[in-house]
C-alpha positions as a Markdown table, in Angstrom:
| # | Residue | x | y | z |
|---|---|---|---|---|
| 1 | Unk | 88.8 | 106.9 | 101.8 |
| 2 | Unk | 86.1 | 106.6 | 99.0 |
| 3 | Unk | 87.1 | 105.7 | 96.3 |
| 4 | Unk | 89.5 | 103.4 | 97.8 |
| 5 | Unk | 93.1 | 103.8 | 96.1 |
| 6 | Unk | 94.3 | 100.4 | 94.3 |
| 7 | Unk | 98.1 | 100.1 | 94.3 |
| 8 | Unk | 99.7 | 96.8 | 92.1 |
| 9 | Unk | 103.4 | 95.9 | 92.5 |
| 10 | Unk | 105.6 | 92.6 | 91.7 |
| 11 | Unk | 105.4 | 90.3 | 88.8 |
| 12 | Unk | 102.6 | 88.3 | 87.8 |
| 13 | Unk | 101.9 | 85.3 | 89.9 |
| 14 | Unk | 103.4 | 86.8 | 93.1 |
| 15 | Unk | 102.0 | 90.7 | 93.2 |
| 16 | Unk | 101.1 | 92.4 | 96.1 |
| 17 | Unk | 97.7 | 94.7 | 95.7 |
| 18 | Unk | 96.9 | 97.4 | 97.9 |
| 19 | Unk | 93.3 | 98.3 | 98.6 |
| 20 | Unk | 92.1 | 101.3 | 100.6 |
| 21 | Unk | 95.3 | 100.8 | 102.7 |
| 22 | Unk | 95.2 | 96.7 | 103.0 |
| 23 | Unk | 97.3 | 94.6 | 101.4 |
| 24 | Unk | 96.5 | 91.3 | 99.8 |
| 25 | Unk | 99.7 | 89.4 | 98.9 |
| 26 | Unk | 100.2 | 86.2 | 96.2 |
| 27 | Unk | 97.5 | 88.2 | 93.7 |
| 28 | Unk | 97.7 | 86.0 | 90.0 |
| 29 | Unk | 95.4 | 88.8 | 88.0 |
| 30 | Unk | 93.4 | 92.2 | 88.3 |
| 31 | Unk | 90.6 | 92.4 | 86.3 |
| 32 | Unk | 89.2 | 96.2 | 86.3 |
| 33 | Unk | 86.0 | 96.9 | 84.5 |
| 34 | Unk | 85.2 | 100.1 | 82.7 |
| 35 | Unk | 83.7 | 102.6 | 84.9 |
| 36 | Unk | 79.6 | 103.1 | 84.9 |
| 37 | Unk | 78.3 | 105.8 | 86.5 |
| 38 | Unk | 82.0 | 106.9 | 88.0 |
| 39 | Unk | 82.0 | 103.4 | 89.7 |
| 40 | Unk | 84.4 | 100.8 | 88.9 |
| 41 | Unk | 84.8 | 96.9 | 89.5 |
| 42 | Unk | 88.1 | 95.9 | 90.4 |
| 43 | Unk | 88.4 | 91.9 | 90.7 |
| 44 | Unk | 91.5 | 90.4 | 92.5 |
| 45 | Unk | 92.1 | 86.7 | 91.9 |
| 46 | Unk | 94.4 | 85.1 | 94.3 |
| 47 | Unk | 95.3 | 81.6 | 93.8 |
| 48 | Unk | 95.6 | 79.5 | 97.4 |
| 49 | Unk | 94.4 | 75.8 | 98.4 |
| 50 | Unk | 91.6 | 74.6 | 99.8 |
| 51 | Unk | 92.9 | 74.3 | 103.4 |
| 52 | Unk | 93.7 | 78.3 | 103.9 |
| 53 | Unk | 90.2 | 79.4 | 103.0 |
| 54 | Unk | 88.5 | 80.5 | 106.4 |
| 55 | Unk | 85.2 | 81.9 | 107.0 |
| 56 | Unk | 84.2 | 84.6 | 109.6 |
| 57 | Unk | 81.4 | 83.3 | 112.3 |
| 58 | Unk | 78.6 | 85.7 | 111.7 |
């Protein structure tokens, strides 16, 4: 699904944003950029501690 759809619900500090179908919960602020050449930059900040940050093995 290209360009993926972006969905924002629930009040600030505890929103739930949907991106291209997946959903990233506890969102604090969406940032989205004016569009340049019909692409767009959509930031999600998500506030969490230190201890819940995991890495993928590449």
């Amino acid at each position: 699904m290209f360009p993926p759809e972006v969905r924002i619900e629930g009040p600030l500090g505890s929103r739930t944003v949907t991106v291209g179908g997946v959903e990233i919960p506890a969102v604090e602020a969406v940032s989205v950029s004016e569009a340049v050449h019909d692409l767009q930059r959509v930031t999600i900040t998500v506030l969490t501690d230190r201890a819940t940050i995991a890495f993928p093995e590449r």
